[in-house]
N, C-alpha and C positions, 0 to 999 in steps of 0.2 A: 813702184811697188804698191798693192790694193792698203800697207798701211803705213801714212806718212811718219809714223813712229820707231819705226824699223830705217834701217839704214843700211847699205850694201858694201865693200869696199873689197878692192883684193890688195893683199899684206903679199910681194912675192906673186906666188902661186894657192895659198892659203885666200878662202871665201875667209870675211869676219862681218857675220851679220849682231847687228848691237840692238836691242831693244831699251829705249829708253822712252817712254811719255812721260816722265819729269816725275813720275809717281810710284807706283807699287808693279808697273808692268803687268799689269790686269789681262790675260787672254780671250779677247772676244774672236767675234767670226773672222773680222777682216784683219787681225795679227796670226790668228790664223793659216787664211789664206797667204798673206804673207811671207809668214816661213813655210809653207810648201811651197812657195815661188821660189823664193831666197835657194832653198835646199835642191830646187830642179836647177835653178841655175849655176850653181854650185857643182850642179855635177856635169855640167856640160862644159865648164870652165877652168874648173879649182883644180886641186890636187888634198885638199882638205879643209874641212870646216871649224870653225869656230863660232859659236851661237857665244852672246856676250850680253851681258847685262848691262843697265846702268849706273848709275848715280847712288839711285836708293836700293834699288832691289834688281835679282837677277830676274824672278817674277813672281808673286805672292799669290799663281793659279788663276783660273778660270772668272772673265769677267761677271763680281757680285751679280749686278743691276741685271742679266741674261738670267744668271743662275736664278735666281729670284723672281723672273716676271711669270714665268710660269712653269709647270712640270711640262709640258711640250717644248719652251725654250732650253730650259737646263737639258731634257736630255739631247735636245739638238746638238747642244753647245757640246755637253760631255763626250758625245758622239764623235764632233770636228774632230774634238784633240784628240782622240784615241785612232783616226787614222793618220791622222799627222805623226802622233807619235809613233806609232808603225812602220810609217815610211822613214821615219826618221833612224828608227832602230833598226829596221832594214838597207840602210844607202851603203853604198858600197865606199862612198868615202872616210876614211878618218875623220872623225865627228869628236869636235872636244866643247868643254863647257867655260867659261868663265864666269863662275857663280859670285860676283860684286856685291851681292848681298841676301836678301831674304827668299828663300827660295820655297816656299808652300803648297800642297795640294798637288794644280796644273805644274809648277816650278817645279818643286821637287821631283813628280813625275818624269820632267824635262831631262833631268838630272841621271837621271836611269835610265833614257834612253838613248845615250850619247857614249861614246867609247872612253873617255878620260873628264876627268871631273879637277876646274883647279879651284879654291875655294880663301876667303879672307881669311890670316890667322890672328889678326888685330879690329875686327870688326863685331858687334855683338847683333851676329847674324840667325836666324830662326831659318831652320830647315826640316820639313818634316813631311808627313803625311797626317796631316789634323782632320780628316774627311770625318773618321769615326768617333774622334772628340766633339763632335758639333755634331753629329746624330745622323752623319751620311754616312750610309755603306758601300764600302770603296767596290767598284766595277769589274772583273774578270781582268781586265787591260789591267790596270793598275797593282792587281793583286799578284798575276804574271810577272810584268817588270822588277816588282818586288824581288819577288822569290828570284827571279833570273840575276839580280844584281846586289842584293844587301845582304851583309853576314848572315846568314843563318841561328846564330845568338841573338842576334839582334832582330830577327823578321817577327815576330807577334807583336812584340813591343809596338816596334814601328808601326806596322798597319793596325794597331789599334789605336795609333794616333799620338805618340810620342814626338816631341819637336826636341831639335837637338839644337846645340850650339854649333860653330864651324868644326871646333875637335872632336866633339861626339859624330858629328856625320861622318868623319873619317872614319872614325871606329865602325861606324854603321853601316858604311857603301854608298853613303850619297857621295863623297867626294875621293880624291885617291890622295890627295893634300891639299896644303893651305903658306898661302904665301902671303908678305905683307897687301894689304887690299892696293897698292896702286902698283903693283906687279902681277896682279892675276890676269890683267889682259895677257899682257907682254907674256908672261910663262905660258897663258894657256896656246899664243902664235907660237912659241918655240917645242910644242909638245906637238902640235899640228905642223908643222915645217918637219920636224923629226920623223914623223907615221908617214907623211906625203913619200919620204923617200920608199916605203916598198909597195909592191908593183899592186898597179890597184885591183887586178883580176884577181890575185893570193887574197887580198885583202875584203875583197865582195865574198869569194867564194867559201872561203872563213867565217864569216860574219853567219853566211845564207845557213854553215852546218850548226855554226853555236847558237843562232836566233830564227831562225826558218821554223820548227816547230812550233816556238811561241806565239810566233807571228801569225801563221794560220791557224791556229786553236783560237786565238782573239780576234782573228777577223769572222772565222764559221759561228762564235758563237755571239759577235757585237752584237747585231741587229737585237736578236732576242734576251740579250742580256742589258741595252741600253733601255729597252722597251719598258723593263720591269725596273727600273732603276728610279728609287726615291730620292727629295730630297732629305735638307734637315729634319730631323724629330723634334719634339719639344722633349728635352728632360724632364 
């Protein structure tokens, strides 16, 4: 895989790709690339996926050191993820999450594009959208995924940058529950082993009516909405 930090495995017939660099799960270009390998492979193979975190974090978003080297890097970068997550939110497989810990920004984004969300209930995990806390204005992509997946009580809150604990993101839509942290792999394979059993053509073509619009509204308007996309403000 283009990133040695990623890891591949089949559980059964369930893909479980794990993201762990021993650290925060930072998303640069080649983790990336990675998960739209991971996720093609997945569907040529799998019966459903499983995107899994590590140790510390599920993923605490988009790698700083890119975000930061210049406004042409950051929106490259921003750019990747927003097709990644596209395709992601478009795959015809049952896509589940195993959120292991802090899931921010690119994470949390993660989190919304995925069809089932399991989440630690003993861990004191940060899950949010902090983009407009720190003086970034969240993207078309993001502000989409949003709206298509977080309470509606809860949507201004959150995209104006709200971080929740694991129980608030339940309330909120980042997750659908929360298990003790060294069962959320294990639950999140038995929630994908469960989806695997229906037929995956009901299950694409489902997907293609409830996310197909989103999906092309955010890809006709990326280019020209990554283009105009700053980063942080000074307070």
């Amino acid at each position: 895989m283009p990133d040695d930090t990623l890891t591949y495995r089949l559980d059964g017939s369930v893909a479980v790709v794990t993201m762990d660099d021993g650290k925060a799960n930072a998303m640069g270009h080649p983790t990336l690339e990675g998960l739209t390998a991971a996720l093609e492979r997945a569907e040529g193979e799998a019966t459903a996926l499983v995107l899994a975190g590590g140790a510390r974090a599920f993923s605490a978003g988009y790698d700083l050191a890119v975000m930061t080297e210049s406004t042409a890097s950051m929106r490259g970068l921003v750019g990747a993820g927003a097709r990644f997550l596209m395709r992601l939110y478009g795959s015809p497989l049952p896509t589940v999450a195993a959120c292991t810990g802090h899931a921010l920004a690119g994470g949390a984004l993660t989190l919304l594009a995925v069809d089932d969300r399991i989440g630690p209930s003993d861990t004191p995990a940060k899950l949010g959208l902090n983009e407009v806390a720190i003086g970034m204005p969240l993207p078309i992509f993001a502000v989409e995924l949003a709206r298509d997946r977080l309470s509606p009580r809860h949507l201004t809150e959150a995209t104006l940058g709200r971080v929740y604990d694991p129980a608030g993101a339940v309330a909120a839509g980042y997750l659908d529950r929360v298990v003790p942290r060294d069962e959320v792999v294990d639950a999140a394979v038995a929630v994908a082993t469960e989806r695997a059993a229906l037929r995956r053509g009901a299950v694409g073509r489902t997907k293609t009516a409830l996310r197909g619009r989103t999906i092309a509204h955010v890809l006709a308007t990326l280019d020209d909405d990554i283009a105009a996309l700053t980063g942080p403000e000074p307070g």
